[in-house]
N, C-alpha and C positions, 0 to 999 in steps of 0.2 A: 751123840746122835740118836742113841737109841734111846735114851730119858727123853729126850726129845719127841721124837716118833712118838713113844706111849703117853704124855702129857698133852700132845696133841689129840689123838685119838679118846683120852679120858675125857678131855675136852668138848668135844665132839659128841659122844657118847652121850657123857651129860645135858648136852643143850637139846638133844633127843629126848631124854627120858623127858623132861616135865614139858613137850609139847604134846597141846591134846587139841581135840573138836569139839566142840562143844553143841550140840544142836541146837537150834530153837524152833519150834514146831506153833502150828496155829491151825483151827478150823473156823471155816468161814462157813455160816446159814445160810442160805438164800433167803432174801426178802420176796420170794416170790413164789407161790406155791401151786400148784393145779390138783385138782380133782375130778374127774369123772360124775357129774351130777346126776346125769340119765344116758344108759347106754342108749346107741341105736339098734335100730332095728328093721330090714327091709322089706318093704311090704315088696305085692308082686303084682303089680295092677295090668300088665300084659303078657301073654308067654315068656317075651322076650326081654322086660325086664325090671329089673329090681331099684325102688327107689324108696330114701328114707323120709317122701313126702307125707303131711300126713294125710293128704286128700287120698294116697296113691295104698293107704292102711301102711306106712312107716311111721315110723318115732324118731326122731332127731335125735343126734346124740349132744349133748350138752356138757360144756366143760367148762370150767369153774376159775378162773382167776384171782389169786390173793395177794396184791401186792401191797407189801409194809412202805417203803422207799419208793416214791414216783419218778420216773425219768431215767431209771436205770436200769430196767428190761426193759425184752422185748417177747411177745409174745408171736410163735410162729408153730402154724397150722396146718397140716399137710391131709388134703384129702385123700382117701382111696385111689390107688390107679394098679388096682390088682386083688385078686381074692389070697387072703391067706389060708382057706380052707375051701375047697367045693370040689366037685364031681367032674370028672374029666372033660373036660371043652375041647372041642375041636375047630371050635371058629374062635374070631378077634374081641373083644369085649370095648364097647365104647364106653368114656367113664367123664361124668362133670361132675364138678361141687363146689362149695361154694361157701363159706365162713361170714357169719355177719354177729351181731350185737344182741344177745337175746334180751340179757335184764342188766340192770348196774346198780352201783348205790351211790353215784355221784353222776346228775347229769352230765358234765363232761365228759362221760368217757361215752356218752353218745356219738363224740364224733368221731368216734374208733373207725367207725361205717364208712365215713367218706376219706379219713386220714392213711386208712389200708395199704396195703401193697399187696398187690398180688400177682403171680407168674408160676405158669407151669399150674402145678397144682397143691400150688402153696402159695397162704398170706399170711404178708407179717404185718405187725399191732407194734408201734410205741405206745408203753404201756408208762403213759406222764402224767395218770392220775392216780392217787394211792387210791386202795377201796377196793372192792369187790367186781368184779364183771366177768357176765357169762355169756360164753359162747354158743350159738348153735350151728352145726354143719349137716350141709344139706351135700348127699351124695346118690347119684343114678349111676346103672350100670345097664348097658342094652346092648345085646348077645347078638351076633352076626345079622345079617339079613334076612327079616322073615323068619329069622330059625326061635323057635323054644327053648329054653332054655331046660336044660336036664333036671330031673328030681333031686331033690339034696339038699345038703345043707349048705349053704354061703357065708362065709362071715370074711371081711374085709378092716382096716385098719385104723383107725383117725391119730396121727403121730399130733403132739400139742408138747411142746416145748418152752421154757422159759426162759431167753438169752439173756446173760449182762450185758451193759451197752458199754 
């Protein structure tokens, strides 16, 4: 019984010792890249508020689209709806913006414009043309009622994302 027992357990033992994991590992690039072409910049064409027009003395900010594979992002765009940096407010901040088509280098993705989605204060782009295309976002912000807005400095956020589909 007990040669038993310990040829079992040798047994056992053994079919342990030579089990292993083995890993296997991989990194995936994205076929789709963003860059920052031209920051914005808020001008301040009334007391009350700040826009990245450029009648208004803003700069749009422009971002930059590189997709290798067509059909397989998506591009999503999140305007401002808050200051990451400014001077203590005491009233509500009202806030629009708005994502459209600035350049490309396939007219196709001209129809980015009307093909859009948007909600809330974000749009999203199927991005189903490979090539180049740049965004530009247009962003206002206008401080309480009749109130001025405080001296300082503003700076607010344009999030630009690249989804797999």
């Amino acid at each position: 019984m007990l040669k038993k027992t310990i040829t079992v357990f040798a047994t056992v033992f053994a079919m342990n010792s030579f089990a292993a994991e083995v890993p296997i590992t991989g990194n995936v690039e994205s076929k789709c890249t963003i860059y920052t072409d031209t920051v914005g910049i808020y001008g301040n064409p009334s007391p009350s508020t700040l826009s990245t027009a450029s009648a208004d003395g803003g700069v749009q900010p422009r971002i930059r689209y590189d997709v290798v594979n067509a059909g397989y992002y998506k591009a999503v765009i999140s305007t401002p709806t808050e200051f990451s940096t400014s001077p203590v407010l005491n009233d509500s901040v009202a806030w629009t913006g708005s994502v459209s088509v600035a350049e490309v280098t396939d007219p196709l993705q001209s129809d980015y414009d009307t093909d859009k989605v948007e909600y809330d204060n974000v749009t999203e782009i199927d991005l189903t043309v490979a090539g180049t295309v740049w965004f530009k976002v247009d962003s206002t912000a206008t401080y309480g009622v009749n109130k001025s807005l405080p001296g300082g400095q503003y700076r607010a956020i344009v999030t630009a994302q690249c989804i797999a589909n």
